[in-house]
C-alpha positions as CSV (number, residue, x, y, z in Angstrom):
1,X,0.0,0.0,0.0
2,X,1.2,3.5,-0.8
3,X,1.6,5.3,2.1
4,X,1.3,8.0,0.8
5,X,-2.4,7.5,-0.2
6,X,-3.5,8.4,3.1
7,X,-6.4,11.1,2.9
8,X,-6.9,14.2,5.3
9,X,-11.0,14.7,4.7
10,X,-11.1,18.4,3.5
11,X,-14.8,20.4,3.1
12,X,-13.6,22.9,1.0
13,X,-15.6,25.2,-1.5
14,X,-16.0,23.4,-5.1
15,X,-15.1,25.2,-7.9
16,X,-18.2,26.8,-9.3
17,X,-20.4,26.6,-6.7
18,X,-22.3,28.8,-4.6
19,X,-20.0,28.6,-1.8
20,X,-17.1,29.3,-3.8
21,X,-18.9,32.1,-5.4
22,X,-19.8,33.5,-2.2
23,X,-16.2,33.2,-0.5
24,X,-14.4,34.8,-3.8
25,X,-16.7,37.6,-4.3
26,X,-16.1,38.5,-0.4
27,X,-12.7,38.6,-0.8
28,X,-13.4,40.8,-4.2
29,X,-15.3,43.4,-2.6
30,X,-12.6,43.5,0.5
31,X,-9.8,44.0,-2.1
32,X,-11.5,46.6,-4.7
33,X,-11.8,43.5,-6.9
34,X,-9.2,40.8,-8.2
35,X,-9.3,42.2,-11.8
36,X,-7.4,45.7,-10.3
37,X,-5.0,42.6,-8.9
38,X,-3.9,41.2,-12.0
39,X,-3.2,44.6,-13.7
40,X,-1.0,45.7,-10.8
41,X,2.7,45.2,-10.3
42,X,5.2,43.6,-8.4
43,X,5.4,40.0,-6.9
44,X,3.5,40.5,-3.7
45,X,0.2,41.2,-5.6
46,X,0.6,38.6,-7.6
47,X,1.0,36.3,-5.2
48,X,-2.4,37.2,-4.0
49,X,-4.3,36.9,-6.9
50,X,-3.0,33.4,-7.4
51,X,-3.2,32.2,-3.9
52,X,-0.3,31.8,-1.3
53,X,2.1,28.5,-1.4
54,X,1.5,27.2,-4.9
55,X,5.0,26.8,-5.7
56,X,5.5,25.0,-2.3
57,X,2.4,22.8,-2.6
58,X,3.8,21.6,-5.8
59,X,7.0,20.8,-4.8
60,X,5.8,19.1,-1.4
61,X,3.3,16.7,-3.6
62,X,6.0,16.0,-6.3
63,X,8.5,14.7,-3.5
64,X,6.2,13.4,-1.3
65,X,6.5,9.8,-2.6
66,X,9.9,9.2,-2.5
67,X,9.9,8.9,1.3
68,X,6.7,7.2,1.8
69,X,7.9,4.5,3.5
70,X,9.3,6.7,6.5
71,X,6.5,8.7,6.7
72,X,4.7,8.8,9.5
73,X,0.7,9.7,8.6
74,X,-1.2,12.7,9.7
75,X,-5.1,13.2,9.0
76,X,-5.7,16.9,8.1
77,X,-9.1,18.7,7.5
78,X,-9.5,22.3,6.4
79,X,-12.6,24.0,6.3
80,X,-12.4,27.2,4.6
81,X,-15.5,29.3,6.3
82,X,-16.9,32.6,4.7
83,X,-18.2,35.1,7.5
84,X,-19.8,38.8,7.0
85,X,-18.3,41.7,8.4
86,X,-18.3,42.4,11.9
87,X,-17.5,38.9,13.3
88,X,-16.5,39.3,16.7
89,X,-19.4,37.3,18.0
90,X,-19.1,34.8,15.5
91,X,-15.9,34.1,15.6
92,X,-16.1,34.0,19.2
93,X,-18.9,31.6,19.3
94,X,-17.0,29.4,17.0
95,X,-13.9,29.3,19.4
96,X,-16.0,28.0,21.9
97,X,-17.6,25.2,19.8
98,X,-14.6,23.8,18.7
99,X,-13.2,23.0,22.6
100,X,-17.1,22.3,24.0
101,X,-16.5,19.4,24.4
102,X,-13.3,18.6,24.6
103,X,-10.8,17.3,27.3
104,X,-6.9,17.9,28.1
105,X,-4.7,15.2,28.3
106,X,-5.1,15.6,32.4
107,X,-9.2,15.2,32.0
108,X,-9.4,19.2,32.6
109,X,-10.9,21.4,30.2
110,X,-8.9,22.1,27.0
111,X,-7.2,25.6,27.4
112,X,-6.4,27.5,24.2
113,X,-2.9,28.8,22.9
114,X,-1.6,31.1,20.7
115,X,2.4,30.8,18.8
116,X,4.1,32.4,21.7
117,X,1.6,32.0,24.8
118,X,0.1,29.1,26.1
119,X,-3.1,31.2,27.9
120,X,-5.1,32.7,24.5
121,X,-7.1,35.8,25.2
122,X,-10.0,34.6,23.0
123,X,-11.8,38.3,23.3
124,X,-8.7,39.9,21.7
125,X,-8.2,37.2,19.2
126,X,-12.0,37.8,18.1
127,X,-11.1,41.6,18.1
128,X,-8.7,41.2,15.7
129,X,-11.2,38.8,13.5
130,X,-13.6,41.7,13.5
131,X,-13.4,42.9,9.7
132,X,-11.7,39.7,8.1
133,X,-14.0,38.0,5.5
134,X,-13.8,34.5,6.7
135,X,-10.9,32.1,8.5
136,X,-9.9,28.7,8.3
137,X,-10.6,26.1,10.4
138,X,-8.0,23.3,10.4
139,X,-7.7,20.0,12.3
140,X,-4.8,17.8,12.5
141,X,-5.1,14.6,14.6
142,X,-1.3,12.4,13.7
143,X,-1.9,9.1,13.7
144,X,1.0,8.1,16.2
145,X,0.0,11.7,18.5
146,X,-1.0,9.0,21.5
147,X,3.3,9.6,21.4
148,X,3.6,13.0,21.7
149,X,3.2,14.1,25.3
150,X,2.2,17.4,24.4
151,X,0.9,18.3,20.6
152,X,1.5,22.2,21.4
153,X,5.3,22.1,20.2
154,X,4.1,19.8,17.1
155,X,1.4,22.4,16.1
156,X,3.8,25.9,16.9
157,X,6.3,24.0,14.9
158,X,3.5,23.1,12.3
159,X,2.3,26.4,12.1
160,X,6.1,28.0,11.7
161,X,6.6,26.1,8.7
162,X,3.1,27.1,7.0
163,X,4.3,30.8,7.5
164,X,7.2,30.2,5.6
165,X,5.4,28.2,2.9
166,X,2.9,31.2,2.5
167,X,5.6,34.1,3.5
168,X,3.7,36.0,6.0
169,X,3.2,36.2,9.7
170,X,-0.1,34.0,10.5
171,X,-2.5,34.8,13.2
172,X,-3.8,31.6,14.6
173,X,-5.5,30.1,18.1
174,X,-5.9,26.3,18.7
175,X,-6.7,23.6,21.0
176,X,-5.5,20.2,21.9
177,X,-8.3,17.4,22.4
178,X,-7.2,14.4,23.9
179,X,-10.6,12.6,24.8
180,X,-11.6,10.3,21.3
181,X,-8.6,8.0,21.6
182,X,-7.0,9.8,18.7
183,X,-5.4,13.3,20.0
184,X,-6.1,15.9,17.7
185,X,-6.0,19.9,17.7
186,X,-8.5,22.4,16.5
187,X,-6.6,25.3,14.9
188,X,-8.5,28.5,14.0
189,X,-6.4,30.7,11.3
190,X,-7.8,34.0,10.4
191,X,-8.5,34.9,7.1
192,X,-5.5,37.9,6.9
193,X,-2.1,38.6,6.4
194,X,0.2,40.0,8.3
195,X,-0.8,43.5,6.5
196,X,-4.5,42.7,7.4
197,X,-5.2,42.0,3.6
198,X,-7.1,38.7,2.9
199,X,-5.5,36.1,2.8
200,X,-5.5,33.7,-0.2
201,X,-3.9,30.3,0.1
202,X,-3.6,28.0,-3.2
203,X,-5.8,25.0,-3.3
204,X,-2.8,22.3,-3.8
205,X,-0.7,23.6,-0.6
206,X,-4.5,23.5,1.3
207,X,-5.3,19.8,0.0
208,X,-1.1,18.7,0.3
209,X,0.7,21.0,1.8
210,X,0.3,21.1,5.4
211,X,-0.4,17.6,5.6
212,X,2.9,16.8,4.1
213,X,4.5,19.9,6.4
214,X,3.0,17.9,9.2
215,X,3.9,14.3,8.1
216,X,7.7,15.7,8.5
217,X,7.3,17.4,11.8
218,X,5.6,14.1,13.4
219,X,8.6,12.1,11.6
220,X,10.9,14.9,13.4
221,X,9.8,14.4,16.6
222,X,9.2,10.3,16.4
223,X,11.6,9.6,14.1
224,X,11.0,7.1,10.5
225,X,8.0,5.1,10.8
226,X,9.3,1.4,10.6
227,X,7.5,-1.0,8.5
228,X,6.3,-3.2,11.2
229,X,4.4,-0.5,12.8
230,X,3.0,0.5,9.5
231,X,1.4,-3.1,9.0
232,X,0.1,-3.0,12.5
233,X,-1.7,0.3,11.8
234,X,-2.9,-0.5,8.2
235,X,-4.3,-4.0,9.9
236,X,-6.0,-2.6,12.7
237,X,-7.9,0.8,10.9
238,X,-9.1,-2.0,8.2
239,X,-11.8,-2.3,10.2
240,X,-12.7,1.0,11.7
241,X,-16.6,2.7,11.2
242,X,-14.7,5.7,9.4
243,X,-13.7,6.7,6.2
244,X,-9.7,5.9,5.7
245,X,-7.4,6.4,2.9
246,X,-8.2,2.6,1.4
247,X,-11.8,3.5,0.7
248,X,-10.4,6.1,-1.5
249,X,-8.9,3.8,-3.4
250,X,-12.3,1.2,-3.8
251,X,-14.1,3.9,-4.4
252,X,-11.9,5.2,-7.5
253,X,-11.4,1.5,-8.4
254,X,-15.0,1.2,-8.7
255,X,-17.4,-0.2,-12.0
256,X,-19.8,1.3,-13.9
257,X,-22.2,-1.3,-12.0
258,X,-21.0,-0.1,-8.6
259,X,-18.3,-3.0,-7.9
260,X,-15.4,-3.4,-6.9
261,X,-13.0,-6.2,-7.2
262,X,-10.4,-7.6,-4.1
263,X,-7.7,-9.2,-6.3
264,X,-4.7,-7.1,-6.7
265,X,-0.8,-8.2,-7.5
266,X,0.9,-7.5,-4.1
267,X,-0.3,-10.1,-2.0
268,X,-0.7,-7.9,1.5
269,X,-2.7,-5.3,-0.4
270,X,-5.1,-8.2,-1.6
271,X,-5.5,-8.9,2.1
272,X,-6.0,-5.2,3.2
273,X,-8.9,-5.0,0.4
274,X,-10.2,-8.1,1.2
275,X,-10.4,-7.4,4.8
276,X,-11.7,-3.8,4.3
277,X,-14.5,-5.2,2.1
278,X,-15.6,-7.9,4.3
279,X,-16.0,-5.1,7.3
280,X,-17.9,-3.0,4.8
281,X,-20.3,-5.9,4.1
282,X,-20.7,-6.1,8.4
283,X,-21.5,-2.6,8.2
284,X,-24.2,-3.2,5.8
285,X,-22.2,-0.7,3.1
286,X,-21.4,-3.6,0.7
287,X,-22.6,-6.9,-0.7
288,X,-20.8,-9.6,-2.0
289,X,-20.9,-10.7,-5.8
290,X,-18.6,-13.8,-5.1
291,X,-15.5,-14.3,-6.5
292,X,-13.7,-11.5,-4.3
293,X,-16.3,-8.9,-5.9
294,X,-18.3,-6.8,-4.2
295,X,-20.8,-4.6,-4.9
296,X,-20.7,-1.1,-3.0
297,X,-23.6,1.0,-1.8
298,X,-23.7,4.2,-3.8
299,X,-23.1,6.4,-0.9
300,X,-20.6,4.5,1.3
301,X,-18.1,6.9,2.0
302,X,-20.9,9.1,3.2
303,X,-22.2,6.8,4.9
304,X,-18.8,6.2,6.9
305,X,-18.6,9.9,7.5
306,X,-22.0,9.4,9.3
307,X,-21.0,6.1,11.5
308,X,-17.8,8.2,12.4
309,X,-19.9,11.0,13.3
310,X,-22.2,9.0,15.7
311,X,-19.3,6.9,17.2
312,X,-18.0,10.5,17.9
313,X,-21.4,12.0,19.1
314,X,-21.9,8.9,21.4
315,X,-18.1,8.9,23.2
316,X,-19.3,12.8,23.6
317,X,-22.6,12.0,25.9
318,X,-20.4,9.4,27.3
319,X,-18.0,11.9,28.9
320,X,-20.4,15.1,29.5
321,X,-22.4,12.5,32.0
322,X,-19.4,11.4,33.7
323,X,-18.2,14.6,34.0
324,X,-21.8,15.0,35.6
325,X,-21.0,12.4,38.2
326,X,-23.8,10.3,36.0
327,X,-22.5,6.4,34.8
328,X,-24.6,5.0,32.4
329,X,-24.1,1.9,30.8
330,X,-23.3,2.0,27.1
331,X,-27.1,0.6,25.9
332,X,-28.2,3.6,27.3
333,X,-27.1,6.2,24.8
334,X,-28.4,7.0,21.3
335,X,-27.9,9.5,18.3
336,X,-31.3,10.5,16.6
337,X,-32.2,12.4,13.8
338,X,-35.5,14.4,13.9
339,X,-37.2,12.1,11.9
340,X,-36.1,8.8,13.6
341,X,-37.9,9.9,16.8
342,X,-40.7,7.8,18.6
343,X,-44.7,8.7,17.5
344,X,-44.9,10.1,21.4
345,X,-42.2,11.9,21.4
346,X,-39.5,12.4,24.2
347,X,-39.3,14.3,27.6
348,X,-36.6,15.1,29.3
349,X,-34.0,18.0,30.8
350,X,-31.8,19.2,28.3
351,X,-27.9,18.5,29.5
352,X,-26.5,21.6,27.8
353,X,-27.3,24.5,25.7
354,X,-27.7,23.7,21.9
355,X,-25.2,25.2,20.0
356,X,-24.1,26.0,16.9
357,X,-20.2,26.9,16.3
358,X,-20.8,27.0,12.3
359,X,-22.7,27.5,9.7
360,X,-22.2,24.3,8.3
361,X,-21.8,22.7,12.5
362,X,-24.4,20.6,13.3
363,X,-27.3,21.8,15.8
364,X,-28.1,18.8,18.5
365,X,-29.5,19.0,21.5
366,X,-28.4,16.6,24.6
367,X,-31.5,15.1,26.4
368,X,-31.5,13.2,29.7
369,X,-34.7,11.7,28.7
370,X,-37.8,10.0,31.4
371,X,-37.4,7.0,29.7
372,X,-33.9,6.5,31.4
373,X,-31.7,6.9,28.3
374,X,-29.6,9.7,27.0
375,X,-30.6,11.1,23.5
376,X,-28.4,13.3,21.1
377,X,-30.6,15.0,18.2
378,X,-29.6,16.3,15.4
379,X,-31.5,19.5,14.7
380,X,-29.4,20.7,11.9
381,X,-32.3,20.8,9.3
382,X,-35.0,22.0,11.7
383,X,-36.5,25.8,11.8
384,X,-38.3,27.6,13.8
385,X,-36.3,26.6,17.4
386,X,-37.5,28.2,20.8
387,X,-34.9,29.2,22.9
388,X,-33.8,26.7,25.1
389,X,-30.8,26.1,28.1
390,X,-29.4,23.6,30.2
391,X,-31.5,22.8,32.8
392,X,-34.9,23.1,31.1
393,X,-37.2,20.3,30.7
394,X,-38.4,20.0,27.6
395,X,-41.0,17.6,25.0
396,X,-39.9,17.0,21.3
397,X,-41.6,15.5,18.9
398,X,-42.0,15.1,14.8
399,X,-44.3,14.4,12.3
400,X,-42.7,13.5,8.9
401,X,-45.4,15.5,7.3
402,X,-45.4,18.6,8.9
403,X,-42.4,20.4,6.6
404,X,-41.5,23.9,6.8
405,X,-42.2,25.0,3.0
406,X,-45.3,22.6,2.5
407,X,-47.3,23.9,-0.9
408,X,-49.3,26.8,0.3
409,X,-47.7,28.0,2.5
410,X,-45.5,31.6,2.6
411,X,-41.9,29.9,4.1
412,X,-38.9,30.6,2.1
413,X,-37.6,28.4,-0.7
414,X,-34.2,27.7,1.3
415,X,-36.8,26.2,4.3
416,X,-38.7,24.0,2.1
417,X,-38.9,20.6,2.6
418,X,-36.9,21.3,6.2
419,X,-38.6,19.4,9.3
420,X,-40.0,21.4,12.2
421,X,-40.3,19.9,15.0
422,X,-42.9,20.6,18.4
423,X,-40.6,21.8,20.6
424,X,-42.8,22.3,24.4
425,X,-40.8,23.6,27.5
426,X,-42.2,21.8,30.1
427,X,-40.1,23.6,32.9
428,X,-38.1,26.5,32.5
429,X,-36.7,25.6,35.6
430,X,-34.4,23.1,36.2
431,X,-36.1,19.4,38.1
432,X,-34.3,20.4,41.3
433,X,-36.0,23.4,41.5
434,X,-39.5,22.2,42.0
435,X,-40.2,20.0,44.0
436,X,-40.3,23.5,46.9
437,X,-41.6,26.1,44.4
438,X,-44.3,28.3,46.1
439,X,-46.2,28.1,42.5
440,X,-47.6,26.0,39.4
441,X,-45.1,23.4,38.4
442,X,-44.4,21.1,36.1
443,X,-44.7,17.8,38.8
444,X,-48.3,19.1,39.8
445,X,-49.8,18.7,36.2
446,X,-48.1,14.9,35.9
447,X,-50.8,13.1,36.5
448,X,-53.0,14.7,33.8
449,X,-50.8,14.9,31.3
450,X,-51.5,11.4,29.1
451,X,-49.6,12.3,26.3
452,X,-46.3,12.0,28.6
453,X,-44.1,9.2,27.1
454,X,-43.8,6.8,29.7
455,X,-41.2,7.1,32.6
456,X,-39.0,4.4,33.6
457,X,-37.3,4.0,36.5
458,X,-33.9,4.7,35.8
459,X,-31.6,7.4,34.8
460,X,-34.0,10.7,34.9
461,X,-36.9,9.2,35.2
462,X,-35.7,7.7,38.6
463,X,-35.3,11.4,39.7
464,X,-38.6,12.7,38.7
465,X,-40.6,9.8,40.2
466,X,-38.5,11.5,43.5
467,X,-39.1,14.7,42.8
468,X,-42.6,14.0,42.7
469,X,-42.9,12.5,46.3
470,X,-41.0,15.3,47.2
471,X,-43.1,17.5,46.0
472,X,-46.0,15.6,47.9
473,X,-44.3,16.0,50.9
474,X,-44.4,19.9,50.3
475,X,-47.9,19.9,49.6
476,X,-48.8,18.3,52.2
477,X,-46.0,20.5,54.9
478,X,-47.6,23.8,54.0
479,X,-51.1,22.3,54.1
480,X,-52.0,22.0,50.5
481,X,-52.7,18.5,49.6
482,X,-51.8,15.6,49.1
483,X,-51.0,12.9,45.9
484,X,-55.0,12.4,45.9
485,X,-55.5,16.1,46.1
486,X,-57.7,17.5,42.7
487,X,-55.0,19.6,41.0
488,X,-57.4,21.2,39.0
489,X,-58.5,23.8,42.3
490,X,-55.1,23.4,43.4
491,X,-53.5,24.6,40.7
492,X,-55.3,28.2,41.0
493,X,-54.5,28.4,44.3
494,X,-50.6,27.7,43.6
495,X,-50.8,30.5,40.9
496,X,-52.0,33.2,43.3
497,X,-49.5,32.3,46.0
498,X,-46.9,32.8,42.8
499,X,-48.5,35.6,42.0
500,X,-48.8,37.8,45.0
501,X,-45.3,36.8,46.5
502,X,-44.0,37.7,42.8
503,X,-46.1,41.0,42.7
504,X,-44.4,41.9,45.9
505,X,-41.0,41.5,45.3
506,X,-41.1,43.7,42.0
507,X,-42.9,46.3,44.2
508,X,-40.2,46.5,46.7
509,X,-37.7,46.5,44.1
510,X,-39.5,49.2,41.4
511,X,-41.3,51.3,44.2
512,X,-44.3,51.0,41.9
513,X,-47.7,49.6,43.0
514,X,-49.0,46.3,41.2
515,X,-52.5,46.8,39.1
516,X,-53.7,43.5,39.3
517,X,-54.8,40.9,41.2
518,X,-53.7,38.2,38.6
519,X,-51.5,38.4,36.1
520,X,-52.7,39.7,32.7
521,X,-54.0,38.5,30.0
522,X,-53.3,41.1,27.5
523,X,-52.0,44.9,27.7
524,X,-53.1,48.2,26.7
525,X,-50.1,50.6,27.5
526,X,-46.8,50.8,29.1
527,X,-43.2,50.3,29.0
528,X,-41.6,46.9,28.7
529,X,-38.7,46.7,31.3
530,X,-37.9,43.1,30.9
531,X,-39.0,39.5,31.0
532,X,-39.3,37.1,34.2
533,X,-38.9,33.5,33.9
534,X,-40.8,31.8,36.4
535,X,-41.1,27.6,36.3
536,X,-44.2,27.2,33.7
537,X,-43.7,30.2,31.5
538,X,-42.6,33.8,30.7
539,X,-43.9,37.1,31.6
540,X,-43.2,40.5,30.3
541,X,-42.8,43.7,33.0
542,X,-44.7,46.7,31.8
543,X,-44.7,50.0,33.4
544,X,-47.2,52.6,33.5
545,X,-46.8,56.1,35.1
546,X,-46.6,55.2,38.4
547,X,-48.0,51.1,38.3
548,X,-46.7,47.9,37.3
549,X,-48.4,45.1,35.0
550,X,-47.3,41.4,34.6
551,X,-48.4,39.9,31.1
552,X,-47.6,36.4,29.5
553,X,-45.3,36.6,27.4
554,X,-45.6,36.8,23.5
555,X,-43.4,36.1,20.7
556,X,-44.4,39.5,19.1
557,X,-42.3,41.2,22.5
558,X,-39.0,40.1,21.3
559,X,-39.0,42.3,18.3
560,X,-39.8,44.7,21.0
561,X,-36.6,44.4,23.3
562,X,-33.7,45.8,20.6
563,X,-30.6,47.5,22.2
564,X,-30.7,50.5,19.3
565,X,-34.0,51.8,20.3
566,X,-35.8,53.2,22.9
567,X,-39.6,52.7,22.6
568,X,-42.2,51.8,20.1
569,X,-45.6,53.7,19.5
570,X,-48.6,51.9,18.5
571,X,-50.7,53.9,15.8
572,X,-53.3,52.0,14.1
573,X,-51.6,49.1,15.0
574,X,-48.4,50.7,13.1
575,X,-45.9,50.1,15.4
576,X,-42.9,53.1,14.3
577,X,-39.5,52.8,16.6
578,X,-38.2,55.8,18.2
579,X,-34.3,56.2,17.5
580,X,-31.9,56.3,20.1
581,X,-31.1,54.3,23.2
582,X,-33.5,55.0,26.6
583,X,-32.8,53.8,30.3
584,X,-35.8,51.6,31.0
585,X,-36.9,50.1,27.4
586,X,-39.5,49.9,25.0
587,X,-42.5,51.8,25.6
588,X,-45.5,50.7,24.1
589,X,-48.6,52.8,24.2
């Protein structure tokens, strides 16, 4: 096998398509245009127009062969991502996704570095992002890094050699992960030079280049790779649920019918292929024609990317709920998609915020569910998401007809065909909360709730079945009830306790007097100071002249609460914002 067929997975933009358009007309508009590029003089600004490190991707591929059998192998993936103007936050919230979930080699949370400091001031690195067009997101994980006590030397080196490929000073943060079993590090580059112009890097030193730059500095710091180690490694990974650089291979080797054929002249590649195919069959990915043929499903190295994905998205829960203090046994965790969830649905408390680093990252949300299991759920593809936290307990459920973009209907092409899912927050508060609330909760509407998926005792569910004798015992302490108490006059009474213990702390606090005697069901003037979150819902805090008003909260408010203006005046059901910036908020009359 030639070593040097080894594959770093790159999601790159395509020539001609809309994400390449996008990305090169950014960097257009930032530079005055590439045409004004190609009329100028001198080297530097034709380096740019061509893209940085052509010359030195060349030469790296041409040579790269004639030491493959010393090489030691490094997987490299480069994402090039496009951003608008004004990026701080983004950038920023993209730092933070790529070390979420993470773990240093100590079990501690990953800490990020720069070239010359091991302690990153992610705020000023996201300054300096502000007004570039896009960065690059690279991750190299070398396949012998379980060596290397510490990758940080590997990537500074790394790094040092890429700015002397592209001949400028690079601006770059990164983080090591050591908690899959293959250590890896995140590196976030930004999209400029060292003059703050964009910066352009050629598409053969981003597909060769710095894999090859890194295949010498792992071979640097190891030494040759020897051939028996090389076997080993080309044995073992036969078998993995992942894409690797054999599949590239079968999958170029590959018929018009879709097959693929085993027999080759060297004698140990035969067996590799062989091997690789049989382990493709197990994975339901291929299907024998006899005769060492086999016939390959259409999508398989997809479909590898997606059984990577998983394995990656399971080992993930896996840690978050030992970090929790939580040990589950391995039956007990699942990866969904929104439209491979139950007909009832699932409840549960989410485990952490949903997040979303990229663009292109994928959306899930972690749920510790009342059927004892732990759920991730991919809601990449979904619209139309409530805000939700960590904490919250929350119903989700999908009905493969119900499509954003249905015929009919006035949603945006891009959303059609896009599931959206019924999202319900049960609690806003988290389940340790409740159980002593002076108010409504969740636990005190269990029993007539019959569309509740069932709740088993384990995991979560063991804890709300306790919860709710707790709560029990609470009733019964400040003389409310008991478990055979009718909740349906109970629950009023809890909401006026709530309400008039609420009522008073805003009083003290506002030195306002409260209108009501229950909170409101619509309102008629007033300024909107904030929102409350109380355990079953959202209310809005209106003021007017010298009183107070508590309303449920609508989604139509939000548009309301905007940092650039002050108010909002309601004529004819016209509302027209008033410019500027006020103390309180928006005042709606």
């Amino acid at each position: 096998m030639d070593d040097d067929d080894f594959r770093p997975e790159i999601s790159s933009a395509k020539s001609g398509s809309q994400e390449a358009k996008n990305y090169f007309g950014q960097l257009k508009r930032k530079m005055g245009g590439l045409r004004r590029l190609k009329r100028s003089s001198g080297s530097g600004n034709r380096l740019h127009a061509q893209g940085r490190g052509a010359a030195v991707g060349a030469l790296l591929k041409s040579r790269a062969s004639g030491g493959a059998s010393a090489r030691r192998r490094v997987m490299v993936k480069v994402r090039r991502l496009e951003l608008p103007v004004s990026t701080r936050a983004r950038t920023a919230a993209h730092i933070r996704y790529i070390a979420r979930d993470g773990a240093a080699r100590n079990g501690g949370p990953p800490e990020y570095y720069l070239s010359d400091d091991d302690h990153a001031d992610i705020k000023a690195f996201a300054q300096r992002c502000e007004r570039d067009p896009g960065h690059f997101a690279i991750t190299v994980s070398p396949e012998d890094g379980d060596q290397l006590s510490d990758l940080r030397p590997f990537v500074r080196k790394l790094m040092a050699e890429v700015e002397q490929d592209l001949g400028t000073r690079l601006d770059w943060i990164a983080v090591d992960h050591f908690d899959t079993g293959r250590p890896h590090s995140h590196i976030l580059l930004r999209g400029a030079d060292e003059m703050d112009r964009p910066l352009l890097i050629a598409q053969n030193y981003i597909t060769h280049g710095i894999r090859d730059r890194a295949c010498e500095q792992i071979v640097a710091e190891l030494g040759p790779a020897l051939d028996k180690d090389r076997l080993v490694a080309m044995r073992r990974e036969v078998s993995l649920e992942m894409p690797i650089a054999l599949d590239r291979k079968l999958f170029d080797d590959l018929s018009a019918a879709g097959q693929v054929c085993a027999i080759q002249d060297d004698p140990f590649e035969q067996s590799l292929r062989t091997r690789r195919l049989r382990a493709l069959e197990l994975m339901g990915l291929a299907r024998s024609q006899g005769a060492l043929i086999w016939r390959l499903e259409e999508d398989f190295m997809g479909q590898l990317e997606g059984l990577q994905n998983r394995r990656v998205r399971l080992e993930r829960m896996r840690h978050i709920m030992i970090d929790r203090g939580q040990l589950r046994g391995t039956s007990e965790f699942h990866v969904l998609d929104l439209d491979q969830l139950p007909p009832e649905g699932l409840a549960g408390a989410l485990v952490k915020n949903p997040e979303r680093g990229t663009a292109k990252a994928q959306l899930e949300i972690m749920l510790d569910s009342i059927d004892g299991r732990v759920y991730s759920i991919d809601l990449s593809e979904a619209s139309g998401l409530p805000e939700m936290q960590a904490g919250m307990v929350i119903r989700i459920s999908s009905d493969p007809e119900a499509r954003v973009g249905e015929p009919g209907t006035d949603d945006s092409p891009s959303d059609r065909g896009v599931i959206k899912p019924a999202i319900a927050i049960l609690s806003r508060a988290p389940l340790d909360r409740l159980p002593d609330y002076d108010g409504p909760t969740w636990l005190d509407e269990l029993k007539a709730d019959t569309g509740l998926p069932p709740i088993r005792d384990a995991g979560f569910g063991r804890e709300l079945r306790a919860a709710q004798r707790q709560r029990a015992q609470w009733l019964m302490e400040q003389g409310l009830g008991d478990e055979s108490s009718d909740m349906s006059r109970l629950l009023p009474v809890l909401r006026q306790r709530e309400f008039f213990r609420l009522t008073g702390q805003v009083s003290d606090e506002l030195g306002l007097e409260n209108r009501d005697t229950a909170y409101g069901s619509a309102f008629k003037s007033g300024t909107l100071l904030r929102s409350i979150d109380l355990p079953r819902g959202r209310f809005a805090l209106f003021e007017h002249g010298h009183q107070f008003r508590l309303v449920p909260w609508e989604p139509a408010f939000e548009k309301y609460v905007r940092p650039d203006h002050s108010g909002v005046e309601f004529e004819d059901d016209a509302p027209e914002w008033q410019r500027g910036r006020g103390r309180e908020g928006p005042t709606i009359s």
